[in-house]
C-alpha positions in Angstrom: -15.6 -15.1 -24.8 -12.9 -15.5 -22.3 -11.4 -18.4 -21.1 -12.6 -18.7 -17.8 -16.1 -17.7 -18.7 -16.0 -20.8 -21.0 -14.9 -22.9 -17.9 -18.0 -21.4 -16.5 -20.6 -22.9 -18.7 -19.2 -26.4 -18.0 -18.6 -26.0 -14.6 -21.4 -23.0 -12.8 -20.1 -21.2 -9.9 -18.2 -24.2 -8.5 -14.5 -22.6 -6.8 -11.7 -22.1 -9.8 -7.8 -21.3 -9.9 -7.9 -18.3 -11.6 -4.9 -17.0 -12.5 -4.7 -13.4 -13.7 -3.1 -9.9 -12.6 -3.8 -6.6 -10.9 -1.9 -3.3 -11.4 -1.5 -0.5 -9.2 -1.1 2.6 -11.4 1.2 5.4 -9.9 0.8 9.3 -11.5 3.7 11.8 -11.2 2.1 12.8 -7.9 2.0 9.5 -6.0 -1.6 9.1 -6.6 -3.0 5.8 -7.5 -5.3 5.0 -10.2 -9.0 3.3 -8.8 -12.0 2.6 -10.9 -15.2 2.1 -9.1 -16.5 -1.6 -10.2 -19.7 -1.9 -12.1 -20.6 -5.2 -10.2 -20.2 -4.4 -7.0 -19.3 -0.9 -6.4 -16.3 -0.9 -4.5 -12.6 1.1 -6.3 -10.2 -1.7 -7.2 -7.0 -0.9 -8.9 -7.2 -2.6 -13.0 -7.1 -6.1 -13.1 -8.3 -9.4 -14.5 -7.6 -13.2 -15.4 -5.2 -14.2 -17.5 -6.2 -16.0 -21.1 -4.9 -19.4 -22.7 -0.9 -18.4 -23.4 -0.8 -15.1 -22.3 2.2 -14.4 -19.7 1.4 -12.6 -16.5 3.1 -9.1 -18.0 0.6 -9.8 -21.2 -2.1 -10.3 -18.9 -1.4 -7.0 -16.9 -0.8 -4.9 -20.2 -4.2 -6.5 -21.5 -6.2 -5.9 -18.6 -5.3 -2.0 -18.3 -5.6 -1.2 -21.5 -8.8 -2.6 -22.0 -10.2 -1.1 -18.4 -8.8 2.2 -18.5 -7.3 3.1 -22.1 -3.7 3.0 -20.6 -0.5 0.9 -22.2 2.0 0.5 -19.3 5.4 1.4 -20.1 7.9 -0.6 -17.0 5.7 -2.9 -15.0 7.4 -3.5 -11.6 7.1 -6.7 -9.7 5.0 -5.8 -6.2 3.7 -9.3 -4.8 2.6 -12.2 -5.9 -1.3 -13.7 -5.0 -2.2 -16.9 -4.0 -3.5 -19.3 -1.0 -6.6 -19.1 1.7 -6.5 -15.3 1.6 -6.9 -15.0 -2.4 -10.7 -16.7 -2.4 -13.2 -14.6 -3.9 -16.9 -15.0 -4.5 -18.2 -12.4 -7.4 -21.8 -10.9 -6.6 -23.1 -13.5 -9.2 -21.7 -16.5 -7.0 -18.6 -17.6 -8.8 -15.9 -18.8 -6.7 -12.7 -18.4 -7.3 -8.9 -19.2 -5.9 -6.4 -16.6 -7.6 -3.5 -16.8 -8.6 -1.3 -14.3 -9.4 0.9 -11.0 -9.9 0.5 -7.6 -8.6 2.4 -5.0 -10.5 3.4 -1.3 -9.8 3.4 0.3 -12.4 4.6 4.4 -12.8 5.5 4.2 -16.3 2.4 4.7 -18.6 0.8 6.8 -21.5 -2.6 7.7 -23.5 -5.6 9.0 -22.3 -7.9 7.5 -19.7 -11.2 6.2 -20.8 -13.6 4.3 -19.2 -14.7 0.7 -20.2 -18.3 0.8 -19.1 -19.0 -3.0 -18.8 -16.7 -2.9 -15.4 -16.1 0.2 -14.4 -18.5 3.2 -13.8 -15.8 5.7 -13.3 -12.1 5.8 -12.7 -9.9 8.8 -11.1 -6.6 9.2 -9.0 -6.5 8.9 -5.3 -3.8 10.1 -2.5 -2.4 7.0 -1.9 -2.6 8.0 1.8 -6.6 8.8 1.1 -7.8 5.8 -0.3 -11.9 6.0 -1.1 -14.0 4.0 1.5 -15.3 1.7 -0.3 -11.6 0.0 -1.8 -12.2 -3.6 -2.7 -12.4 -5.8 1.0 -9.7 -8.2 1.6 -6.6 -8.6 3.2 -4.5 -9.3 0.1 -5.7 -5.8 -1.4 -4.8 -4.2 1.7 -1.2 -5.7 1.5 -1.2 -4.8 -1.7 -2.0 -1.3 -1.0 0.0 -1.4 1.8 3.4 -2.4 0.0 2.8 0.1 -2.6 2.4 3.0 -0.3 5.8 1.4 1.6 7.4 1.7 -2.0 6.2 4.8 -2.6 7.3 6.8 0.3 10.3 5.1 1.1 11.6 6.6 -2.6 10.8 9.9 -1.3 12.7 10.5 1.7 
């Protein structure tokens, strides 16, 4: 069991700083990598808390291996996550604060599989085409938004 899920029994839904990482995978054809959550349905990019010790880069590697079968190669710094705009309250009622990293990352290899405790299913998207229902907030849309930025401004 994970660290913060052992903060959990002692402490119930009550807010957390969670610190942890996302990663916005990038194919050969500048589409991004979504899986659609098993708790509440909406297409995040791979992501999760960090454990006791691990770096952030540990944490990221961790997170998409175990969610999509993928070891990143290069992770590239993106933004970092924190403040009023990082609170989240899962559909079970946990609170939490993060804290964190957001990673690009364009460098990765092995087959996609899907970890079926979190994600239902998991495909590429245009980055321009993003599903509908992409995880709500505005720190996923900057994030979204600074990748695309990235993305096309190595194209021209």
């Amino acid at each position: 069991m994970g660290y913060i899920m052992e903060l959990r029994k002692v402490l119930g839904s009550r807010p957390l700083i969670m610190a942890g990482t996302g990663v916005i995978i990038v194919n050969e054809k500048n589409q991004v990598l979504l899986g659609r959550r098993t708790d509440n349905g909406f297409w995040d990019y791979p992501g999760g808390s960090m454990e006791l010790g691990e770096s952030f880069e540990e944490c990221a590697r961790r997170e998409v291996l175990e969610e999509t079968g993928l070891t990143c190669g290069k992770l590239e710094f993106l933004m970092d996550v924190s403040g009023e705009d990082s609170f989240y309250q899962y559909p079970n009622g946990d609170k939490v604060y993060i804290a964190g990293i957001v990673y690009l990352c364009r460098d990765f290899s092995g087959e996609l599989k899907v970890q079926e405790e979190e994600v239902a299913e998991q495909r590429f998207f245009p980055i321009d085409q993003l599903p509908e229902n992409t995880a709500p907030g505005l720190l996923k849309e900057k994030a979204f938004r600074l990748a695309r930025e990235r993305l096309s401004g190595e194209s021209e």
